[in-house]
C-alpha positions as YAML, in Angstrom:
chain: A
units: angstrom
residues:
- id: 1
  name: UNK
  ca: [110.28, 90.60, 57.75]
- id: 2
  name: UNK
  ca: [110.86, 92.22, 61.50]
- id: 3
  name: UNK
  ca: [114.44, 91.44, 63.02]
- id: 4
  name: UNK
  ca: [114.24, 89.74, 66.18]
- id: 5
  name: UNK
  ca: [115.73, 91.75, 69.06]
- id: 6
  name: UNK
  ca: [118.64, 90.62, 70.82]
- id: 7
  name: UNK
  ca: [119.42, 90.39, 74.60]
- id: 8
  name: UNK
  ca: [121.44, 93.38, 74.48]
- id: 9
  name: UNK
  ca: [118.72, 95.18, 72.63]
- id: 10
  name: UNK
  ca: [115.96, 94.51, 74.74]
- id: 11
  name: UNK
  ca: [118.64, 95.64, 77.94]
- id: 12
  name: UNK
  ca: [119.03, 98.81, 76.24]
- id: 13
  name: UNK
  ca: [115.77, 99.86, 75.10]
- id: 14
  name: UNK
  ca: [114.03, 98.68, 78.96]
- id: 15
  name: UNK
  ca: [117.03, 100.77, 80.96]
- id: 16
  name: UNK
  ca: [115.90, 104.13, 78.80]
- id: 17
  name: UNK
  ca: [112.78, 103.56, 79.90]
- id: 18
  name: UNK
  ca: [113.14, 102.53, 83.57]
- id: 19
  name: UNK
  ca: [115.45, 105.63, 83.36]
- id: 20
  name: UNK
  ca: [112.58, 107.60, 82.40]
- id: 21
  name: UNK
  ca: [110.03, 106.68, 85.28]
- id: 22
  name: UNK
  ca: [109.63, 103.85, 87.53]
- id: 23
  name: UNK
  ca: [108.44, 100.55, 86.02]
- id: 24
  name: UNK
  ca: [107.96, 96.62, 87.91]
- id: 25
  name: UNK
  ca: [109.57, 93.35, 86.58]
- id: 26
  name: UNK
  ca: [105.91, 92.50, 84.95]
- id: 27
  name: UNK
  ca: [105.43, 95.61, 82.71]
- id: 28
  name: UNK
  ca: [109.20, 94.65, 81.32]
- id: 29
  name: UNK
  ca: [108.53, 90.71, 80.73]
- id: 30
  name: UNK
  ca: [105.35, 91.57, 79.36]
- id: 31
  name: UNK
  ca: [107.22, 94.19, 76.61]
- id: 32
  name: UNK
  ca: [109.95, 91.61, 76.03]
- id: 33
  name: UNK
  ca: [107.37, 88.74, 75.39]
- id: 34
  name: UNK
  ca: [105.67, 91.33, 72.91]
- id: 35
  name: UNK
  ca: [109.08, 91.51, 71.56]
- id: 36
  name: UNK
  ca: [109.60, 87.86, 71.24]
- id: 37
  name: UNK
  ca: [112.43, 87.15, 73.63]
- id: 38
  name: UNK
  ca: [112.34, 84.15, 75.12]
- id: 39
  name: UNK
  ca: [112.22, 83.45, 78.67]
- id: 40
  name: UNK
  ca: [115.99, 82.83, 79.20]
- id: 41
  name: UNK
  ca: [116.51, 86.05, 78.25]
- id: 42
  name: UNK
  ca: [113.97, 87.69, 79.53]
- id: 43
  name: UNK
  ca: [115.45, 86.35, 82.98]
- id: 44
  name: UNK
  ca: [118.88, 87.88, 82.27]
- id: 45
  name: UNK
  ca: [117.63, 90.83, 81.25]
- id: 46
  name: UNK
  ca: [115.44, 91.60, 84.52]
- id: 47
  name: UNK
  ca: [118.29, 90.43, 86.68]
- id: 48
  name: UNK
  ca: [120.38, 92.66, 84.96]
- id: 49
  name: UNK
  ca: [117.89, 95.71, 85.18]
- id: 50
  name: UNK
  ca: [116.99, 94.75, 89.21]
- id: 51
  name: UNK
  ca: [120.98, 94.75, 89.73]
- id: 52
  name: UNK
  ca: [121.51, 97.60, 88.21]
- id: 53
  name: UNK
  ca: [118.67, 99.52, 90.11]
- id: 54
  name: UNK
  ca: [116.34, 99.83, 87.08]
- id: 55
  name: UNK
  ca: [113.96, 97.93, 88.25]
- id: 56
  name: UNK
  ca: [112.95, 98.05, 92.07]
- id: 57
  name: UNK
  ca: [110.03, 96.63, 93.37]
- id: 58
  name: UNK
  ca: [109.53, 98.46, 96.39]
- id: 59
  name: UNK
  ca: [110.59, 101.79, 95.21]
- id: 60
  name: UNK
  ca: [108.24, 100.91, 92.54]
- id: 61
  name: UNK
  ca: [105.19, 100.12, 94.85]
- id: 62
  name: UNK
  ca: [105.92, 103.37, 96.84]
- id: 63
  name: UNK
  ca: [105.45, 105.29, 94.01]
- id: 64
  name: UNK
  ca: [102.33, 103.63, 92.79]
- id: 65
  name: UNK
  ca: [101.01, 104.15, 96.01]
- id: 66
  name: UNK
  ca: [101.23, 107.45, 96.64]
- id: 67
  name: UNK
  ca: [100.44, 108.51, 93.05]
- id: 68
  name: UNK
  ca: [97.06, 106.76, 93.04]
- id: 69
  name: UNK
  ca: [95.54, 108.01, 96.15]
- id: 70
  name: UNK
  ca: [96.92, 111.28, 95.73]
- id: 71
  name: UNK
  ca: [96.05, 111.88, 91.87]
- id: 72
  name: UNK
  ca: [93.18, 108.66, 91.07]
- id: 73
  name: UNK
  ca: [91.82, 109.14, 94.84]
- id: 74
  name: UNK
  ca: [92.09, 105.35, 95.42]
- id: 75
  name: UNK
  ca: [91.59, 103.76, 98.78]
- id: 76
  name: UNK
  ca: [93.93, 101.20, 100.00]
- id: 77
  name: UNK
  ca: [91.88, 98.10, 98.38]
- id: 78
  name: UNK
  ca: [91.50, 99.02, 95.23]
- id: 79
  name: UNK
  ca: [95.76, 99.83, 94.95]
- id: 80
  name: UNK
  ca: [96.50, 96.68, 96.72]
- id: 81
  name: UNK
  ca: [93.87, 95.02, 93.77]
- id: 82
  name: UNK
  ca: [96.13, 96.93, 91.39]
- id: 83
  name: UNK
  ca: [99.77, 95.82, 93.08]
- id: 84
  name: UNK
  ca: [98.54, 92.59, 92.92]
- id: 85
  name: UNK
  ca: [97.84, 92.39, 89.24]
- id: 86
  name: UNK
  ca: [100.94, 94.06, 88.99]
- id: 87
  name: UNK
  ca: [102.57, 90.77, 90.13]
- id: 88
  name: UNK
  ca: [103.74, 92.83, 93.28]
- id: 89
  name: UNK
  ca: [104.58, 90.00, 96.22]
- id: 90
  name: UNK
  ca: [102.54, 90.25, 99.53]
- id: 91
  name: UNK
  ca: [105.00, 91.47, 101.52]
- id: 92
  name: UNK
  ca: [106.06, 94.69, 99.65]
- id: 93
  name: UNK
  ca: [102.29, 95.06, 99.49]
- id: 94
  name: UNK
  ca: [101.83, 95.14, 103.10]
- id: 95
  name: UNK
  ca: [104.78, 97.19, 103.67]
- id: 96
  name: UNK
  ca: [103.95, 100.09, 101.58]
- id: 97
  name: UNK
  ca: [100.11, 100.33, 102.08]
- id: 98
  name: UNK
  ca: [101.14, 100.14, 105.96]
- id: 99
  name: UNK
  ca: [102.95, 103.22, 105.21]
- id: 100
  name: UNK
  ca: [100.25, 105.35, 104.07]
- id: 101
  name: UNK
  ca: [99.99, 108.41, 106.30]
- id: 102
  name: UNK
  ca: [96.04, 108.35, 107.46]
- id: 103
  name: UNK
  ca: [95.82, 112.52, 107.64]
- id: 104
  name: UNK
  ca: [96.93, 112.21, 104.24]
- id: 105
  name: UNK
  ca: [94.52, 109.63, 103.63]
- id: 106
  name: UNK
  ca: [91.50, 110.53, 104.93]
- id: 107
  name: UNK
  ca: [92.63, 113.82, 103.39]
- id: 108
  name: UNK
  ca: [91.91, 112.47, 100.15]
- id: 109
  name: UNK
  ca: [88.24, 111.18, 100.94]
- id: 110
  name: UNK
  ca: [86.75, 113.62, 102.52]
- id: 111
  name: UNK
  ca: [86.96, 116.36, 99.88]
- id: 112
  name: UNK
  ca: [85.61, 113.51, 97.73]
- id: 113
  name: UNK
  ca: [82.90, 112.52, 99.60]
- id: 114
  name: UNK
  ca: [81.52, 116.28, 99.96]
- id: 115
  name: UNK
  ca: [82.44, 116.62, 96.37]
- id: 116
  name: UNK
  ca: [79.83, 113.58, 95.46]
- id: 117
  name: UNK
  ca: [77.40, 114.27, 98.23]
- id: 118
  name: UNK
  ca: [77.01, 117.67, 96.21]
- id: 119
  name: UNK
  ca: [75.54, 115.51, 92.61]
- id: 120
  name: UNK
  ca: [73.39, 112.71, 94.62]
- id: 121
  name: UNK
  ca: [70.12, 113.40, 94.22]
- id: 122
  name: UNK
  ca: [68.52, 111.49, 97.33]
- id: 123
  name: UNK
  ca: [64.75, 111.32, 99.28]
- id: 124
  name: UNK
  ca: [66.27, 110.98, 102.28]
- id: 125
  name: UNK
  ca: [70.09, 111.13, 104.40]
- id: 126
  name: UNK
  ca: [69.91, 107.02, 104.85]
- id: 127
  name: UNK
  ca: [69.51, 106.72, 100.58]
- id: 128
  name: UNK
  ca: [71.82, 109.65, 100.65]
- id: 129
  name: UNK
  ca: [74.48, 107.86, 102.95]
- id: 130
  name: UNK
  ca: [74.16, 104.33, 101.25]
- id: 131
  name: UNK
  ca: [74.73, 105.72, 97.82]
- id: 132
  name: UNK
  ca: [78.14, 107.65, 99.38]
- id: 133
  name: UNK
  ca: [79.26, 104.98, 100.85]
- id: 134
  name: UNK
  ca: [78.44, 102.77, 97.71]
- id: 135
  name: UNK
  ca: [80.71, 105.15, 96.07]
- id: 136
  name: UNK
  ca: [83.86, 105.33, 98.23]
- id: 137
  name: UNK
  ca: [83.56, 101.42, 98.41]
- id: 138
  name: UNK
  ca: [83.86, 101.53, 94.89]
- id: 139
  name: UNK
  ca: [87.21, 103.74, 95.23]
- id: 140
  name: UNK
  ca: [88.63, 101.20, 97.53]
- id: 141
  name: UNK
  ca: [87.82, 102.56, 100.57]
- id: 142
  name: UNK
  ca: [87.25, 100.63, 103.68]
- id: 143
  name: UNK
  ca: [84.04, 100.43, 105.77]
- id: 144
  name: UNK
  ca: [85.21, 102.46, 108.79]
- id: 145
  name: UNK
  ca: [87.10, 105.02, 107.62]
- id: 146
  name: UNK
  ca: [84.21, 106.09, 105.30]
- id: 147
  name: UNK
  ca: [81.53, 105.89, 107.88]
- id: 148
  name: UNK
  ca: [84.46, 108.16, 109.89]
- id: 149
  name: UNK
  ca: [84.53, 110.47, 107.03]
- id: 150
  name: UNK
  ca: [80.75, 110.85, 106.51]
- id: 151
  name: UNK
  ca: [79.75, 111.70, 110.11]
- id: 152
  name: UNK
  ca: [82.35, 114.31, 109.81]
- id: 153
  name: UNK
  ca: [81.40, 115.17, 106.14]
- id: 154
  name: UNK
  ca: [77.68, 115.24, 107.19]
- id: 155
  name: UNK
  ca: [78.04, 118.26, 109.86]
- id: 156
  name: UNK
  ca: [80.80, 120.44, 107.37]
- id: 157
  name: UNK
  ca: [77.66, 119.93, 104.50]
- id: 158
  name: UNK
  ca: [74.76, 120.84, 107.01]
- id: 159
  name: UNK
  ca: [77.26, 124.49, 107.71]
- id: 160
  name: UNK
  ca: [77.47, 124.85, 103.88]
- id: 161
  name: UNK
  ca: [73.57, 124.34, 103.78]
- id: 162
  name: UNK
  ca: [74.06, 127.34, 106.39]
- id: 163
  name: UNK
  ca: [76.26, 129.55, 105.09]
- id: 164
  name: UNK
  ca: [74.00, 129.50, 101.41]
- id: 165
  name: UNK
  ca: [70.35, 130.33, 102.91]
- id: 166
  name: UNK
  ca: [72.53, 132.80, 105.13]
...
């Protein structure tokens, strides 16, 4: 038969961890309801972890953020989809996806668009365009910043069209 972790058990193991990289109050009630602590002491233990700095939402959002558009190439929907299920509360939301720096942004989807535009096989540059923007929708992208990016994207690809007959 397993032995039931304690309070003090569960404190420990969740600090090493939140020690190791950053992790939100969700991810650490949903371990200690695997573990079979019950919600009294999952409450202690999280409001031990958040005063101790452990656990930080926002620094945790931040994080999130900025690894999933820089390394996943996520638009700003799809990680506010993710924050969300995260259990992630509106307002840190807001505050860190207003942070994103749009160079940086727009940074990310353009070399993905040309990257994709490059494997579409299409009869023409409207079935070409729809299936791009299809795409980047799909990556949580918004409307206007792709269209942005595939005007842009559309004269860079006609030059490499250019530079390859040249």
């Amino acid at each position: 038969m397993k032995k039931e972790m304690t309070e003090q058990e569960a404190y420990l193991r969740l600090a090493a961890l939140c020690a190791q990289a950053e992790h939100c109050e969700q991810e650490m009630r949903d371990k200690m309801r695997r573990w079979g602590l019950d919600e009294t002491a999952q409450d202690k233990v999280v409001e031990r972890l958040t005063k101790e700095r452990y656990i930080d939402e926002e620094r945790y959002a931040r994080a999130f953020v900025k690894d999933k558009i820089r390394y996943n190439k996520w638009g700003r929907r799809k990680v506010q989809q993710a924050l969300w299920m995260k259990h992630i509360s509106d307002d840190i939301q807001q505050q860190v996806l207003d942070e994103i720096d749009e160079k940086e942004y727009l940074d990310v989807l353009r070399p993905l668009l040309k990257q994709k535009r490059k494997s579409i096989k299409a009869e023409s540059d409207y079935e070409l365009n729809q299936k791009l923007v299809r795409f980047a929708l799909s990556r949580g992208f918004g409307f206007d910043i792709i269209r942005q990016c595939l005007d842009v994207n559309k004269d860079d690809f006609d030059e490499d069209l250019d530079d390859e007959t040249d």
